[in-house]
N, C-alpha and C positions, 0 to 999 in steps of 0.2 A: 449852672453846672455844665459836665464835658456833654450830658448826654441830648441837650434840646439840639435843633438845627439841623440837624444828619438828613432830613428829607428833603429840606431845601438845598443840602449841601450839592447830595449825590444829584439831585436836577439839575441843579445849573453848572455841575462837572460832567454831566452825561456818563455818569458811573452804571455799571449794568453786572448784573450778577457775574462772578467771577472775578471781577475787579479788585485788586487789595489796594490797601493802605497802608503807608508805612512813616511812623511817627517820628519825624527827629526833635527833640525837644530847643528851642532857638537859649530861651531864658522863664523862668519860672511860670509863665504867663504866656506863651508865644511858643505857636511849634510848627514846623516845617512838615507839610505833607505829602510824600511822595503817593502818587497815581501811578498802580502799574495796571495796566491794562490787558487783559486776558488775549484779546483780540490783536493784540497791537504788535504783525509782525516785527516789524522794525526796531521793539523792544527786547523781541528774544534775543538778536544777537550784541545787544549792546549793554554798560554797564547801567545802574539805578543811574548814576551820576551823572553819564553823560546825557541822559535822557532829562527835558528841559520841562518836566512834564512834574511840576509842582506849585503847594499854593501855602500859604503862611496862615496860620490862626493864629489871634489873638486875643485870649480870652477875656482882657477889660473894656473890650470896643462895646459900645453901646449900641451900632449897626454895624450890617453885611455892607461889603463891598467886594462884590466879584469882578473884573474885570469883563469890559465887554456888555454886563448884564448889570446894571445898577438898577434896574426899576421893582426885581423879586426881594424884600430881606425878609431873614426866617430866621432865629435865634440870635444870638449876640454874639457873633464871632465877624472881623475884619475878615475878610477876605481875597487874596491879590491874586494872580492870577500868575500867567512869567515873572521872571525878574531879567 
């Protein structure tokens, strides 16, 4: 289900209170997740879009794949890093 993973998620995105998430759905299975980041000057004056600060779930992966960090997987979501 959507709800396993979210502790390994926000570790290996260095998500910290205040932090949102914003879902765009890719295709039934697969969703786009914008990080905005409370802290992250450079955020406020720009738009969600321009900011490159996103990562892709796909819910029929059988393991994590963060960018960067392949050695932590925690629930069964793909997970890429840029694009």
């Amino acid at each position: 289900g959507l709800s396993a993973g979210w502790r390994g998620f926000a570790i290996d995105h260095q998500l910290v209170d205040g932090d949102a998430l914003v879902f765009q759905p890719i295709d039934s299975t697969t969703f786009k997740v914008y990080i905005i980041r409370v802290n992250d000057e450079a955020n406020n004056d720009s738009d969600m879009n321009d900011k490159e600060n996103h990562v892709e779930i796909n819910m029929n992966q059988e393991e994590n794949v963060s960018e960067g960090s392949k050695s932590r997987n925690s629930g069964k979501r793909k997970r890429r890093g840029r694009n």
